[in-house]
C-alpha positions as CSV (number, residue, x, y, z in Angstrom):
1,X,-13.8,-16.1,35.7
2,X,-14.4,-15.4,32.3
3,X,-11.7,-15.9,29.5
4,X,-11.1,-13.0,27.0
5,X,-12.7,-15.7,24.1
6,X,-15.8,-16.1,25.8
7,X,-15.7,-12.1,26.6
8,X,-15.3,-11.6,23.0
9,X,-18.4,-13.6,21.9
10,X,-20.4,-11.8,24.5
11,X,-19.5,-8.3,22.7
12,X,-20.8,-9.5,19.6
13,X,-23.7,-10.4,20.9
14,X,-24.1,-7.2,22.3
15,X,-24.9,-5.2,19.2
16,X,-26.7,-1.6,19.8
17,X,-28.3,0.0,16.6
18,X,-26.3,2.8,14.7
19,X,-27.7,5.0,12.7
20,X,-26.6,6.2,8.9
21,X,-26.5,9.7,8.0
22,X,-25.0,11.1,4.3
23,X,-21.8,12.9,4.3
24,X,-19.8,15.2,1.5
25,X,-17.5,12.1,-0.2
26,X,-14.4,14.6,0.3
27,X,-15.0,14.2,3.9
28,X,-15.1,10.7,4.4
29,X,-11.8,10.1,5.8
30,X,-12.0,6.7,8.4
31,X,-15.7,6.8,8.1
32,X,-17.5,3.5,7.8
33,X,-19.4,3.1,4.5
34,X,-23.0,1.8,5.4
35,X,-24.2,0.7,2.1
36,X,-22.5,-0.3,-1.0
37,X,-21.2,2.0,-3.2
38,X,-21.5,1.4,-6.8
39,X,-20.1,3.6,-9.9
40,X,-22.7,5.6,-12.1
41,X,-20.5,6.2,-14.7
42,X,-17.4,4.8,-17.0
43,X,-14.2,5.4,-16.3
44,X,-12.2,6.8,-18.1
45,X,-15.5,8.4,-19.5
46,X,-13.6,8.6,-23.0
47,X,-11.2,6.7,-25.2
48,X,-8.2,8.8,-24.5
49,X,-4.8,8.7,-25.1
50,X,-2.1,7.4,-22.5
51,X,0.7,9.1,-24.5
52,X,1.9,12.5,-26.2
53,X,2.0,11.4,-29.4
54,X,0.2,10.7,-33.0
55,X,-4.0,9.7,-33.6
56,X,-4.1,7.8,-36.6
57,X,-6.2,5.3,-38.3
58,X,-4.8,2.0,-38.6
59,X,-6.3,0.8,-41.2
60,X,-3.9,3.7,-43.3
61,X,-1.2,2.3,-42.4
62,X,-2.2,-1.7,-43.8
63,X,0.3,-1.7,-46.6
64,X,2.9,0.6,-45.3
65,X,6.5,0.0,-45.7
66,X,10.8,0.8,-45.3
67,X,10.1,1.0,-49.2
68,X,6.6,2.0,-48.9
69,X,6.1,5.2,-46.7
70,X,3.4,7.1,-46.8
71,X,3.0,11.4,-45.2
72,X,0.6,12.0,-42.6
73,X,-1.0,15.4,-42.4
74,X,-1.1,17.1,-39.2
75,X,-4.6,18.5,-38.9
76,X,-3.8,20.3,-35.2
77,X,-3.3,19.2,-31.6
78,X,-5.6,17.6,-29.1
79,X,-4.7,18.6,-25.4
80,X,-6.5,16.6,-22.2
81,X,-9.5,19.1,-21.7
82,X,-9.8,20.0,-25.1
83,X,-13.3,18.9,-27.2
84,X,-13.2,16.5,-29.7
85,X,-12.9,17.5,-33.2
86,X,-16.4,16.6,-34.6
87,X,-15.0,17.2,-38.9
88,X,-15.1,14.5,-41.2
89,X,-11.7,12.7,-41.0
90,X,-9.8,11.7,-44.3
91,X,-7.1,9.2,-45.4
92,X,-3.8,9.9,-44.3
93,X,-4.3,12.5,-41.8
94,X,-3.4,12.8,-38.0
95,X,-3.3,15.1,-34.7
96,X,-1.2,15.6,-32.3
97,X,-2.6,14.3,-29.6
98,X,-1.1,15.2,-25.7
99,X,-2.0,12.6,-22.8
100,X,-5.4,12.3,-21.6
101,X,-6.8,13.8,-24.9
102,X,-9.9,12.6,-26.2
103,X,-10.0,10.1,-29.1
104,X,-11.6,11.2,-32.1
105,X,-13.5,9.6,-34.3
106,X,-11.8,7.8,-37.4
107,X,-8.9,7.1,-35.1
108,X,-8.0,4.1,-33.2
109,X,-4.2,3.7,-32.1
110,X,-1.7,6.3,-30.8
111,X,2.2,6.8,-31.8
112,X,4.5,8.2,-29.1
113,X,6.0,11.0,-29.9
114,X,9.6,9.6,-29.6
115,X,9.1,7.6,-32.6
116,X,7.5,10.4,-34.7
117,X,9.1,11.1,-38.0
118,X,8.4,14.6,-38.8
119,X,8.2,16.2,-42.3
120,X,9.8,18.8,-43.9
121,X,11.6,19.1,-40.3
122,X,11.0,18.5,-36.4
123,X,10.8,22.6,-35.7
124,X,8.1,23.5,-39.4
125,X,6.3,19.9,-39.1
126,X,3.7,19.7,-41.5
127,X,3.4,15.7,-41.9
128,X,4.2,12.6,-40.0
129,X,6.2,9.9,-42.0
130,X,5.1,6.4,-41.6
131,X,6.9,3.6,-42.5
132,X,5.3,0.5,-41.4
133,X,1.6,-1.5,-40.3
134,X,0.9,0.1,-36.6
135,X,-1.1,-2.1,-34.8
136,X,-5.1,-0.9,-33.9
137,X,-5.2,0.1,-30.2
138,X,-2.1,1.0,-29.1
139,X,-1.5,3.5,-26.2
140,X,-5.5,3.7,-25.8
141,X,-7.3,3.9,-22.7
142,X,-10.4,2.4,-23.2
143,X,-13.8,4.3,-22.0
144,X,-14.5,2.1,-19.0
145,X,-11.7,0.2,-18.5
146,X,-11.1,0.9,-15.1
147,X,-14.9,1.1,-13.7
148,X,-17.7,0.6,-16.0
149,X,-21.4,2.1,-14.7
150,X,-22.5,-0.5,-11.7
151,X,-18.7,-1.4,-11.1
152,X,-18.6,-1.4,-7.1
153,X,-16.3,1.1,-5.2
154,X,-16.6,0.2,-1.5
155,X,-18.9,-2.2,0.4
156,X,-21.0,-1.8,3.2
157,X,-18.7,-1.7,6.5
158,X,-15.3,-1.0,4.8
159,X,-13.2,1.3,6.4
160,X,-13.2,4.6,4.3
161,X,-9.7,5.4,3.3
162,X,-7.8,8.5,1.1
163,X,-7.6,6.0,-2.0
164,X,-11.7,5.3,-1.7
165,X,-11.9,9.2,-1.7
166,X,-9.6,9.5,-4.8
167,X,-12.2,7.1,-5.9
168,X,-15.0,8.6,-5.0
169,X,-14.2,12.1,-6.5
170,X,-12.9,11.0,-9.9
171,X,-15.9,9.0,-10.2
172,X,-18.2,12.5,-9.1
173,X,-20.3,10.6,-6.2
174,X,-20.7,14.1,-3.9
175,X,-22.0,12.1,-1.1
176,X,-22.4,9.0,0.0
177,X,-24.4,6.6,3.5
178,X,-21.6,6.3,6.4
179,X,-22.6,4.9,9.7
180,X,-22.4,8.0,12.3
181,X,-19.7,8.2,14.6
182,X,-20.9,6.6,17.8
183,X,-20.3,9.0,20.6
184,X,-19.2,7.9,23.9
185,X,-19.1,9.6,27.4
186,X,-16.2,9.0,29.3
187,X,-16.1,9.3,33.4
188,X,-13.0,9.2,35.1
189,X,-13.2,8.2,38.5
190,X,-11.5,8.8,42.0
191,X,-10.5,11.3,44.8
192,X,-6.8,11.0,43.3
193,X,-7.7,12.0,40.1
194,X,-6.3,16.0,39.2
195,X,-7.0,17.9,35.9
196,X,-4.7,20.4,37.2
197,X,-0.6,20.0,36.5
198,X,1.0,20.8,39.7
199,X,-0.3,18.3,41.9
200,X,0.8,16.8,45.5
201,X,2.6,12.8,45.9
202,X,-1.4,11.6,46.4
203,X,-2.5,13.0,43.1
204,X,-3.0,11.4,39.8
205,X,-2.9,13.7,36.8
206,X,-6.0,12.5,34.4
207,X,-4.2,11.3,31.3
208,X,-6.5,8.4,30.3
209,X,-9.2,10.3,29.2
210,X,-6.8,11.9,27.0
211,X,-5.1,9.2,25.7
212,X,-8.9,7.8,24.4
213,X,-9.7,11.4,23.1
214,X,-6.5,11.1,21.1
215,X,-7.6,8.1,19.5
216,X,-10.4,9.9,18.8
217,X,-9.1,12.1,16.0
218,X,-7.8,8.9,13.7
219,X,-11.0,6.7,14.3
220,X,-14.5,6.8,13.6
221,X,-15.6,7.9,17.1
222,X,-16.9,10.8,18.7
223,X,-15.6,11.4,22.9
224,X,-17.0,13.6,25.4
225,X,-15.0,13.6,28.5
226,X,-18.0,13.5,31.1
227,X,-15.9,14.7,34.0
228,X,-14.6,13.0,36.9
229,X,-16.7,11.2,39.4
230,X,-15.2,11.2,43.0
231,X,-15.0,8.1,45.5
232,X,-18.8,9.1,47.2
233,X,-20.6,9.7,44.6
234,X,-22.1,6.6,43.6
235,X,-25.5,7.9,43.6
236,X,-24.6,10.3,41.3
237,X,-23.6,7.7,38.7
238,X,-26.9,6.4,38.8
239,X,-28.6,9.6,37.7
240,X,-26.2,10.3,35.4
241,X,-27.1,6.9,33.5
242,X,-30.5,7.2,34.1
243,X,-29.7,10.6,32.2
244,X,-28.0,9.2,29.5
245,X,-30.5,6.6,28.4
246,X,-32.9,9.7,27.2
247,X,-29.1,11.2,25.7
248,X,-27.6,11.0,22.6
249,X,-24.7,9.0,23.9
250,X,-24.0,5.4,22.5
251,X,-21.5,4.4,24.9
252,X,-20.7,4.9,28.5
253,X,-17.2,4.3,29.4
254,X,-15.9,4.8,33.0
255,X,-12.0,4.4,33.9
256,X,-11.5,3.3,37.4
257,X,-13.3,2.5,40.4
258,X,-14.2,-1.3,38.6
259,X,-11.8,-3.5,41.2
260,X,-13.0,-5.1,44.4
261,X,-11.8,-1.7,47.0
262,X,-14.3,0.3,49.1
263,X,-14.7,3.2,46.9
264,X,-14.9,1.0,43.7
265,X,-18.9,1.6,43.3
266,X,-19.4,1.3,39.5
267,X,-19.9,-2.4,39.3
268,X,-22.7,-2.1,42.3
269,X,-24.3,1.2,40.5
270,X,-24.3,-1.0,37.0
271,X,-25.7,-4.2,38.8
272,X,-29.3,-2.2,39.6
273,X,-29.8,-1.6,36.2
274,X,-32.0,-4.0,33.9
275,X,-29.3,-5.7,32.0
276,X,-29.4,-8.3,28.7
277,X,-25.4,-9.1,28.5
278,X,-22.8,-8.8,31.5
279,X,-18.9,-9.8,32.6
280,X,-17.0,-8.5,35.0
281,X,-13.6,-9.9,35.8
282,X,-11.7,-11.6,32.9
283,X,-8.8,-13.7,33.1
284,X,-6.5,-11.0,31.0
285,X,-3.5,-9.4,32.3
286,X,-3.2,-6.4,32.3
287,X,-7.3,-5.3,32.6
288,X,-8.3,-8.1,35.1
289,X,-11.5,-6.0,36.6
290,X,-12.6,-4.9,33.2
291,X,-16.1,-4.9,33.1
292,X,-19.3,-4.5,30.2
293,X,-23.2,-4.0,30.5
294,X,-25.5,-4.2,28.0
295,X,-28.8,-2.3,28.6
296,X,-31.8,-4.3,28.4
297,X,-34.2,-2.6,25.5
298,X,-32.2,0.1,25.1
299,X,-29.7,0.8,22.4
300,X,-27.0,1.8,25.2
301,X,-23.9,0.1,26.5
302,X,-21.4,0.5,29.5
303,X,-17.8,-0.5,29.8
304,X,-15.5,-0.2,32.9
305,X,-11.8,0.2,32.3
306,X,-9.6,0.0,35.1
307,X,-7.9,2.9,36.2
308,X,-4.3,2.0,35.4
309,X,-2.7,3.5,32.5
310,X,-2.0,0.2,30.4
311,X,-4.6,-1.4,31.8
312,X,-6.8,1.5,30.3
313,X,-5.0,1.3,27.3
314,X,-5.3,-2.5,26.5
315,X,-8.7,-2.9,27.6
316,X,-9.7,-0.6,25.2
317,X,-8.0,-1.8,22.4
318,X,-8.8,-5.7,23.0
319,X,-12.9,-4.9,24.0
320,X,-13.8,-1.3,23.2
321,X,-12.4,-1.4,19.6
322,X,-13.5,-4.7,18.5
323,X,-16.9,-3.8,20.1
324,X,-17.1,-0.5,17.7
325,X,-15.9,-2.4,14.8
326,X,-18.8,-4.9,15.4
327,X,-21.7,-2.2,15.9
328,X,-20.9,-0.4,12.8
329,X,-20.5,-3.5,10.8
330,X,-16.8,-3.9,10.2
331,X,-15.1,-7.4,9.7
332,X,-13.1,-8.1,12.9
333,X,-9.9,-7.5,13.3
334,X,-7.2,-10.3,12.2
335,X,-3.6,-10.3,13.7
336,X,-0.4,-10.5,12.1
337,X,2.0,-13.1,13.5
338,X,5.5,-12.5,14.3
339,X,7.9,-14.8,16.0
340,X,9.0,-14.5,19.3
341,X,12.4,-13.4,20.0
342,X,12.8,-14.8,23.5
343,X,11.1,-17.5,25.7
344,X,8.0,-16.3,27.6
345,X,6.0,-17.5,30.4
346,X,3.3,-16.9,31.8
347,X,-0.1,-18.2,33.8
348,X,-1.4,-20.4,32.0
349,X,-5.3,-19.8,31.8
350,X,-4.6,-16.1,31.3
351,X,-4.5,-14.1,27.9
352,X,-1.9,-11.6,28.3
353,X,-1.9,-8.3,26.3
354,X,2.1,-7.4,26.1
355,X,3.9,-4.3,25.3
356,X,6.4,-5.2,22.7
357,X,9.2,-4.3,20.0
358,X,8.6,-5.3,17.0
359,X,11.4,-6.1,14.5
360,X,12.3,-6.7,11.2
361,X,15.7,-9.4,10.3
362,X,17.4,-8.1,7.0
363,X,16.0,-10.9,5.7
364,X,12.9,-9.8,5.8
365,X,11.5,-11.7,9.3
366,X,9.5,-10.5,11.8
367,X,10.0,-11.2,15.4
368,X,8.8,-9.4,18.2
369,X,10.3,-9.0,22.0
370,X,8.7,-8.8,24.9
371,X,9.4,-5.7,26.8
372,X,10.5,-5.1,30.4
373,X,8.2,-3.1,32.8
374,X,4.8,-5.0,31.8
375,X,3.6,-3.8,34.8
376,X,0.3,-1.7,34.0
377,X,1.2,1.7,36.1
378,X,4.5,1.8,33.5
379,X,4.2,3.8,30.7
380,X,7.9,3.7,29.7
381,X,8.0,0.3,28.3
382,X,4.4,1.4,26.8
383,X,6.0,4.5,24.9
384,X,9.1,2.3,23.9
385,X,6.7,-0.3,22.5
386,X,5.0,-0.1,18.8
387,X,3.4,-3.4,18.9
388,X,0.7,-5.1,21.4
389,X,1.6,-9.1,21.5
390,X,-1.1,-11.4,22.1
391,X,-0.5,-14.6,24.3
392,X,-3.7,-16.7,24.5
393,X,-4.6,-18.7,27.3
394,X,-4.4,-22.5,27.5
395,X,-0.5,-23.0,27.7
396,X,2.1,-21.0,30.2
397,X,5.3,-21.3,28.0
398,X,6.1,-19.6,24.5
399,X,9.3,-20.8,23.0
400,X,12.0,-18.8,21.0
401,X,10.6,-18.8,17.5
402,X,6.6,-19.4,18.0
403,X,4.8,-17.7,16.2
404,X,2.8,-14.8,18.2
405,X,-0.3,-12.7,17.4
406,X,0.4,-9.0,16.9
407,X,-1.5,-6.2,16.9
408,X,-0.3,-2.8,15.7
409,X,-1.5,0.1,18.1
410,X,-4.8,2.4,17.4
411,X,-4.3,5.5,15.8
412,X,-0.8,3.9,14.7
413,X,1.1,3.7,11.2
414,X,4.0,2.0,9.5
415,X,6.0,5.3,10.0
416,X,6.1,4.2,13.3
417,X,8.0,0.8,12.4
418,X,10.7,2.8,11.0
């Protein structure tokens, strides 16, 4: 049997090919940037002013003192928008100049307005009064001090988030080369399984597929629920691959019918197919009969989730997620560690994938406890939990206070941890 390491290296071996395709920049949200993005333009585009306040030259102001003041005329006011005065600019002159207003020429440093002297009063001004050497520069914003032209924004396989777009639009870049969305067909399998709500004892309402769809919404997939195949029709499965190798699906996920039970046909149906990379069976709990299929020289994949809620659950966020980050080019996931609040044990050559609490000490430390209910038909402990533990394989006891891998749940935020 397989160990979730050795799984792992088989997914990334498994890459299939997805394409790019250019989107408006505005709708970008958790898309995955495909090439580089560079800036084509300075920013700020202008020197502007970072207060309301005064434009002056410094150079007037050299000799300036208590004892040696000198009066400023106020040639008008510069608002952010406005365009810059293009008149020939004379000793001892100034404008009122409101934030984000452009810079003009024969000017070089900014007064705030709360240390403006005004002259003959603060309601009729008709001068400034300065009284000292102001220094070139101040309260400037320099033209391209934040991105110069060929500054990059985002690299290729960076997660597009609502600060990149901020980026994006201030910057003008319209559109820009995302990986698509790789859309996966998911089958839900089994006699038991009930779209409808009132249902008899030996019924199973089909959450699962729901629960991935959700997921859907936050990340850069596409689902299509494919329906639900029943216990006899395993030759039906096999036409409907066939039929997706000529489709525009990327993946092909089934939940259920994966374990070793009569009616469990998908790893026999999977088997006659031409395959380049296979497991089936990992030493993970929950997810055991997990299975993956790589199709040989096609750009297609297959995973099998087990039919159990958590089991569902985990096995797509510890294989199906990594697996899309690696296809469209994203840096693999890294934990965050938390310690453990109470000992833990477990088999030792099993990973286990943990529902847990996590929590934060007032000073500041993070521990995490291990749930009750791990078993993977609860979905209590799963809706009390907002944090998946990770306990690798290779040692059976976890003492009070080691340090655990965390992951925070997909489609998750830190209002969650509140």
């Amino acid at each position: 049997m397989k160990s979730y390491s050795q799984a792992l290296k088989i997914l990334k071996e498994s890459k299939i090919f997805i394409k790019n395709e250019y989107i408006k920049s505005s709708k970008s949200l958790n898309r995955v940037c495909a090439k580089n993005i560079y800036s084509n333009t300075l920013y700020p585009s202008a020197d502007n002013s970072s207060f309301d306040g005064f434009a002056i030259n410094s150079k007037d102001t050299k000799n300036l003192s208590k004892k040696k003041s000198k009066l400023f005329k106020i040639l008008g006011t510069i608002a952010a928008g406005n365009k810059p005065s293009s008149k020939k600019i004379k000793k001892f002159q100034t404008f009122a100049i409101m934030t984000g207003g452009l810079l003009p020429n024969g000017f070089d440093t900014i007064i705030p307005i709360e240390k403006i002297i005004f002259y003959p009063s603060k309601k009729k001004p008709k001068f400034i009064i300065i009284d000292k050497k102001i220094p070139k520069n101040n309260n400037v914003r320099f033209a391209g001090s934040d991105y110069k032209k060929g500054d990059k924004i985002i690299s290729s396989g960076e997660i597009i988030n609502s600060s990149h777009i901020l980026a994006l639009k201030t910057l003008g870049i319209e559109k820009i080369n995302v990986k698509k969305k790789p859309l996966i067909v998911f089958y839900s399998t089994g006699n038991e399984i009930s779209e409808k709500n009132n249902i008899p004892d030996w019924k199973v309402r089909n959450s699962n597929i729901h629960y991935i769809k959700s997921l859907s919404k936050n990340l850069f997939f596409d689902l299509i629920d494919g329906g639900i195949l029943r216990d006899n029709d395993d030759q039906l499965f096999k036409k409907i691959i066939n039929k997706n190798f000529n489709s525009k699906y990327d993946i092909i996920i089934t939940n259920g019918a994966v374990s070793a039970g009569k009616f469990d046909f998908v790893p026999k149906v999977i088997k006659k197919f031409k395959l380049s990379k296979y497991f089936k069976g990992l030493a993970i709990r929950p997810g055991k009969p997990i299975m993956f299929a790589k199709f040989k020289n096609k750009e297609k994949s297959f995973f099998g989730l087990p039919g159990n809620p958590i089991s569902s659950a985990a096995c797509f966020r510890f294989f199906v997620y990594p697996y899309l980050l690696n296809i469209l080019g994203v840096k693999s996931e890294k934990s965050f560690k938390a310690r453990l609040k109470n000992k833990f044990e477990k088999k030792k050559n099993f990973t286990r994938f943990l529902k847990s609490k996590l929590i934060t000490t007032k000073s500041g430390n993070l521990y995490i406890e291990v749930l009750t209910g791990q078993e993977s038909f609860r979905i209590k402990s799963f809706v009390k939990s907002n944090v998946w533990s990770l306990f690798k394989a290779g040692k059976s006891t976890f003492k009070k206070n080691e340090i655990i891998d965390c992951y925070i749940p997909l489609g998750w935020d830190k209002n969650h941890f509140l």
